[in-house]
N, C-alpha and C positions, 0 to 999 in steps of 0.2 A: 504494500500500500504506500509504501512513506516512499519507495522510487518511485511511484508513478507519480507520486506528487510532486517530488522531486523534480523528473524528469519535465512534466505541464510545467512548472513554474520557469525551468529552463530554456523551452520551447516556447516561453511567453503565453503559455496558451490560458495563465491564472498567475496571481504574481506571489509573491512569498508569504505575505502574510495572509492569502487566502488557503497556502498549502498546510504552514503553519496551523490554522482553527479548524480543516478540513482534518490535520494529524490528528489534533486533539480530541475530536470528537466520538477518532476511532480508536482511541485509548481509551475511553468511556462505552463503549459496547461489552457488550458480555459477549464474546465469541469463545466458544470451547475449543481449544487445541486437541489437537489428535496426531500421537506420533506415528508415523508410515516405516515398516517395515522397508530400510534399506535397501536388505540384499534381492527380495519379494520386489523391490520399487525395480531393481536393474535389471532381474529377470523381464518385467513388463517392458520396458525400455527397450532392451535388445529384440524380444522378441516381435514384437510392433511398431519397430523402428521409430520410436516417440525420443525427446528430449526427457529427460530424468525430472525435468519440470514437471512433464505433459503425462506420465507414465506416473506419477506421484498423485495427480487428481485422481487417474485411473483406479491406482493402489486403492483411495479413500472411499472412492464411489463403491467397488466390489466388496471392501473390508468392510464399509458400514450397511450395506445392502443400500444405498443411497443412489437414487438417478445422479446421471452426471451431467452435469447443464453447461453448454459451453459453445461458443460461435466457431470456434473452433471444427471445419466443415472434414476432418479425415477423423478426429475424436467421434465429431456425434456421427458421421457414416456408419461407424467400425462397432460403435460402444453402446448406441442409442437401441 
């Protein structure tokens, strides 16, 4: 989150201090972490040819039996 912010405010696309109260707000959400099984994440990766990024959502969507939601058009082909 805080690179994209990062990234917009660098790309002019929102200036600092909006990235800044945008950070903040998302340190105030109650979002539950969930740790993804590494070596499970690489197997996915290798095998589906994904980024260890993209093969990490994979990991979470299967491991919590959760849809995987994502614009991402060879993810939701493959996974949807």
């Amino acid at each position: 989150v805080f690179n994209g912010l990062q990234t917009a405010a660098m790309r002019k696309r929102i200036n600092i201090t909006l990235a800044k109260e945008l950070g903040k707000r998302f340190l105030l959400m109650s979002i539950e972490l969930v740790e993804i099984d590494s070596m499970k994440t690489l197997q996915l990766a290798d095998k589906h040819e994904l980024t260890f990024y993209d093969a990490s959502y994979l990991y979470l969507s299967k491991s919590q039996s959760a849809e995987l939601l994502t614009l991402d058009k060879k993810l939701k082909r493959e996974f949807n």
